[in-house]
N, C-alpha and C positions, 0 to 999 in steps of 0.2 A: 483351539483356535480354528474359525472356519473358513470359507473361500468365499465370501462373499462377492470379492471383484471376479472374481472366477467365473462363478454361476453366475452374473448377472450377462457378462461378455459371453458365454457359452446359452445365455435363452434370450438376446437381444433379436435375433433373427421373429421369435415365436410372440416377442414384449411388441415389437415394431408393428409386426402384423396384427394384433389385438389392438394396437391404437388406431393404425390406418382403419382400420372397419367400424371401430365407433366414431371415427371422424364421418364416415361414408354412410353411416346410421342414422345419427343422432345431429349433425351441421348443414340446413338445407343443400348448401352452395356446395358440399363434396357429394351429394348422391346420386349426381349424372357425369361425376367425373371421368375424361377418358380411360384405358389402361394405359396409353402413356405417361401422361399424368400423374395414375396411381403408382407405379411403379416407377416412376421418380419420389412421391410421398413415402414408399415403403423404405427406398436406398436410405434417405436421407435420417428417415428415424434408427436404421438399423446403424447406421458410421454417428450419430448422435448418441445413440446408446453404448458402443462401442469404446469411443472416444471416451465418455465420460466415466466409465470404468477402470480405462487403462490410464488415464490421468489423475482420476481421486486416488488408486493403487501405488501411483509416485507422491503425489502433492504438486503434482505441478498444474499451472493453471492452463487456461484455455492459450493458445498460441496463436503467432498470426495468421499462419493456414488455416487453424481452424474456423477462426472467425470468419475471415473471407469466404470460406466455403459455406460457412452458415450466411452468409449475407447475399452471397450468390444463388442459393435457392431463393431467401427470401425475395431477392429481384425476380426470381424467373416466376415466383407464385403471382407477384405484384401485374406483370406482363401478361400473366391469364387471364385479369380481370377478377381474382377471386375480391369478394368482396370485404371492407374491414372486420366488417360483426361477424362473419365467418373465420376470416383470421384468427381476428382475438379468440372465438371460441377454439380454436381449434389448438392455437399455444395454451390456454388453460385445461383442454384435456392430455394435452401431451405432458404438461405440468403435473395433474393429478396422477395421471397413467405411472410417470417417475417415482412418486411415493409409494404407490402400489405394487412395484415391482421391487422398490426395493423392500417392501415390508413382508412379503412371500417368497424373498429369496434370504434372507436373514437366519440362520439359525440362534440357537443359543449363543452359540461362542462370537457372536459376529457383533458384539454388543460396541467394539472401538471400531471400527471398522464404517461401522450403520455411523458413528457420530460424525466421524470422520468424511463419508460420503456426503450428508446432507450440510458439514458445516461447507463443503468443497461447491455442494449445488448454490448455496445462501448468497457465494464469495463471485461465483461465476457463471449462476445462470440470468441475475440481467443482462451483466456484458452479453453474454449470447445471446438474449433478446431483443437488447438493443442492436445489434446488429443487424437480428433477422429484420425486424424493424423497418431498420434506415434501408437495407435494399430493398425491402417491399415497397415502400412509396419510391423509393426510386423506379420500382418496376412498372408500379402505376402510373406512374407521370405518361408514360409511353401509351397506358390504355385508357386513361381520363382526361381530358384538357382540364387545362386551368382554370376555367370558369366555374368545372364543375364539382373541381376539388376545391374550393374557395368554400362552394354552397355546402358541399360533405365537409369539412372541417366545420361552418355556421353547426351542423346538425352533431354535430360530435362536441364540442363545447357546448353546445344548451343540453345538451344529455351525460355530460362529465364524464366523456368515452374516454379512458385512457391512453388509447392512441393519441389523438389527440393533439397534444405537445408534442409530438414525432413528426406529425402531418405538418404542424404549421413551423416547426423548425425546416422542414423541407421546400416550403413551400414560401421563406424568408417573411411570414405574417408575424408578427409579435403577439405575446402572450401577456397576461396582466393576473390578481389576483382580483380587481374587480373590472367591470365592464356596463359599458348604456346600454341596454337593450333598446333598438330602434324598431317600431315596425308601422311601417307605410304602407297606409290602406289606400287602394286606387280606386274609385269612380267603379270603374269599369273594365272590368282584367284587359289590360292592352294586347293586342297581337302579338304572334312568338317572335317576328322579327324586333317588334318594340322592346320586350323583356330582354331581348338578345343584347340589343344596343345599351341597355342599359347598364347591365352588366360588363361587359367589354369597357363601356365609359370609365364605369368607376374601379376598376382595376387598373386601368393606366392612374387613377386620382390617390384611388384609398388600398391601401395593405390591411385591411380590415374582414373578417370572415361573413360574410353577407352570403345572399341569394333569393330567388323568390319560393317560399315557403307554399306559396298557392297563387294559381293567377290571377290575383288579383291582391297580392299579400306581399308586400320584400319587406326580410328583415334584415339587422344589421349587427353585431356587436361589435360596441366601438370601445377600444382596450383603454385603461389609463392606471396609470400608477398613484398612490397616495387615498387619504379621504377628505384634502382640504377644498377649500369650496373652489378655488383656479382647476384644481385635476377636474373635478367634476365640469367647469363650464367647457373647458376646452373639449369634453367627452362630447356636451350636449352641441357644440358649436359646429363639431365633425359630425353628427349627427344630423342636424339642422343642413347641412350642405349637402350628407347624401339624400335627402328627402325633396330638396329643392331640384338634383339632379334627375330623381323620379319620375316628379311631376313634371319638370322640363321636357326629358326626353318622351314620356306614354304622353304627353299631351292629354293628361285629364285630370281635375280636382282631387287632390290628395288628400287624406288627413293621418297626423303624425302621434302615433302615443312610444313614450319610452317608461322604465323603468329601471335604477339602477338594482345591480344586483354584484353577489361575489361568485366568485367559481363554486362547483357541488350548488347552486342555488338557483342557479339561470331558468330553469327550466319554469320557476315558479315567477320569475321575473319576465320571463317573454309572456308566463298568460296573461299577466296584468299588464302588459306596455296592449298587446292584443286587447283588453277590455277597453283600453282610454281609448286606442285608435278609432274603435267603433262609436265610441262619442264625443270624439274629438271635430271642431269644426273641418267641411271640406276646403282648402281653399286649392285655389289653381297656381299659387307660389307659395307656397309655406311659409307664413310669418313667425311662426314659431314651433320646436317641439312642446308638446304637452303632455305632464304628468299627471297622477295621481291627484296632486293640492291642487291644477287646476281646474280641476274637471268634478271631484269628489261628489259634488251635487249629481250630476247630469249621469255618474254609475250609481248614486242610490237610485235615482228616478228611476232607472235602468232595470235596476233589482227588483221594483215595485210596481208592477202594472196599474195601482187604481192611481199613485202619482204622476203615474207617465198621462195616463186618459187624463187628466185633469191638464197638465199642462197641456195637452194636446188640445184641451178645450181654450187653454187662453191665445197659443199659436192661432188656433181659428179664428176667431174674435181679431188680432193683429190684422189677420189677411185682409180687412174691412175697411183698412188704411193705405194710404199710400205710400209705399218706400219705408213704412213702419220698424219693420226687422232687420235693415240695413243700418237705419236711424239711432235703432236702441243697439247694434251690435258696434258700431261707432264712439255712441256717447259711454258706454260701460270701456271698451280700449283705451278712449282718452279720461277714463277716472273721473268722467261726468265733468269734464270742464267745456263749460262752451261754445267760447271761442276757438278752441282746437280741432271739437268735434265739427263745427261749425266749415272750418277752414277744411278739414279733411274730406269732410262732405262736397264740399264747393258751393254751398248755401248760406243766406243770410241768417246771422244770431237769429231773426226773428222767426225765418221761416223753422227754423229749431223746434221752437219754445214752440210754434204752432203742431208743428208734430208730436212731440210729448203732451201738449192738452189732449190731443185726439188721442192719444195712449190712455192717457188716463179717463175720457169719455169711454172707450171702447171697454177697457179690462175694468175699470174699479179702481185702478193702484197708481200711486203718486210714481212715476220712473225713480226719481232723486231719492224715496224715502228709502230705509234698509231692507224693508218687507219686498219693496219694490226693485231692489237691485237682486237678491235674493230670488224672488219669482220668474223675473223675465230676465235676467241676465241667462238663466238657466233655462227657460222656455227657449231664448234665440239661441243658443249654444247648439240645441238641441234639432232647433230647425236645420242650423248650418249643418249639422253631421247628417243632414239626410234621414234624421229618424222618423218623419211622415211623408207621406206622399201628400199631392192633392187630393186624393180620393181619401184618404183618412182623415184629411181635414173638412172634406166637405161635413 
């Protein structure tokens, strides 16, 4: 029979300090750590190490002192500012370092002992994670505002950061297994006090994990439950009203591309809501978000430079007309009816029908035929997103 819990409590002192140095090595955010600091990371490994020896040795499990005191580091580490990826690295070395120790302190005879320890860590090392956990973002609340753990949570959900779920239970956001990807392209990155405002707005509006990704970028994930077609519009409907609140508040033309995705997936779901955004119409109120199906044209073109130069050639040829691309981005919204386009316009049926001839004088293509809904629906889509300038059209 040998002493496994023995040796392990008699070299936790020598275990503690082997971890503190490869956290101090190998985790940017510990290699400027103070020696205050460090020698509160040393205490806290060696009474963990300690602890979990002289408990596996009974069978009993973690207690409520224990906990608390593992929760109250984890507050005081939160309170430093260290940061989450740093964290999380630094419980998955203390994690591995546990195995390690006990696989070099194990002799022959320690064969019940060793199963017994690790069935003891299986049973009671998340509780104690979760603990450490929940005080840490407690501790951060102190050293982040809210607005910017809103946008660190946005970045820890598109990247399936396990914290994660801990953040946004702290932080009262709701969690889903799938999500809209929102992301709202601006005009022209607003001023820091505009993105300020913006934010602050919709955090009194949405419990939703957003922020701006780049100044000139806010994205959003908007959570829902189910895959029937109600969850989805009510995702895109929250969606559609933070984009609205965007361009309200930066005062500049927006355009909105989404993509739905599920969790473990986002990350592939925000590049594509990001590709429609950039060929999504600008408008200055958001009439709608825009996916994938409606855009799918205007990302081939995208992907193809001699289709893009081509369409760019019949956008030219448009410019030759008057109110031409307002005209045809009208008659294509109203499904080529008329009188509607007509009426939205604030123009006579005739003076219509006159502009569509000169379409079709200038380009070659019937507006109405399908070649012709096809070519210039996708040509003005393409205008409205801002994909030429004047000078590439000249």
């Amino acid at each position: 029979m040998g002493d496994l819990f023995g040796m392990l409590g008699r070299r936790a002192d020598d275990n503690a300090r082997k971890v503190v140095d490869a956290c101090a090595r190998e985790i940017a955010g510990f290699q400027a750590v103070e020696p205050r600091a460090r020698a509160s990371m040393l205490e806290f490994a060696v009474v963990v190490r300690r602890r979990t020896a002289e408990l596996a040795a009974s069978g009993e499990p973690l207690l409520d002192g224990d906990l608390a005191f593992i929760e109250s580091v984890g507050e005081q580490r939160g309170a430093q500012g260290v940061a989450p990826a740093c964290q999380r690295g630094a419980l998955a070395l203390h994690a591995a370092f546990t195995l390690r120790e006990i696989a070099e302190a194990a002799g022959p005879g320690d064969l019940t002992d060793t199963m017994r320890l690790i069935d003891w860590l299986g049973r009671n090392g998340p509780t104690a994670q979760a603990a450490y956990t929940r005080g840490y973002f407690r501790g951060y609340e102190r050293f982040l505002p809210t607005a910017s753990r809103v946008h660190l949570l946005a970045t820890m959900v598109l990247h399936d950061d396990p914290m994660a779920a801990e953040l946004a239970d702290h932080l009262g956001v709701p969690t889903a297994e799938h999500y809209l990807v929102t992301v709202v392209r601006v005009a022209s990155a607003p001023p820091p006090k505009r993105r300020e405002e913006v934010v602050c707005t919709l955090l009194r509006r949405h419990r939703v994990p957003f922020g701006w990704q780049e100044p000139d970028e806010f994205v959003a994930l908007v959570p829902y439950h189910g895959t029937r077609p109600e969850h989805r519009t009510a995702a895109e409907e929250t969606g559609l009203a933070l984009a609205r609140t965007v361009a309200e508040i930066a005062g500049r033309p927006c355009s909105t591309g989404t993509a739905h995705g599920r969790r473990h997936t986002l990350a592939q779901a925000a590049a594509l809501a990001r590709k429609v955004s950039r060929v999504a119409p600008m408008e200055r109120v958001p009439r709608r978000s825009y996916g994938v199906a409606d855009v799918f044209a205007e990302l081939g073109a995208v992907e193809t430079p001699q289709v893009d130069q081509w369409l760019r050639e019949t956008a030219r040829r448009l410019g030759d007309g008057p109110d031409l691309v307002p005209t045809l981005d009208a008659y294509y919204r109203h499904d080529m009816n008329r009188l509607r386009t007509a009426e939205s316009l604030h123009i006579h049926p005739r003076t219509l029908d006159y502009r569509l001839r000169r379409v079709r004088e200038l380009v070659g293509i019937e507006p109405g035929s399908t070649h012709g809904v096809r070519v210039l629906s996708t040509t003005v889509a393409r205008l409205l997103a801002g994909a030429w300038t004047e000078h590439t059209l000249i």
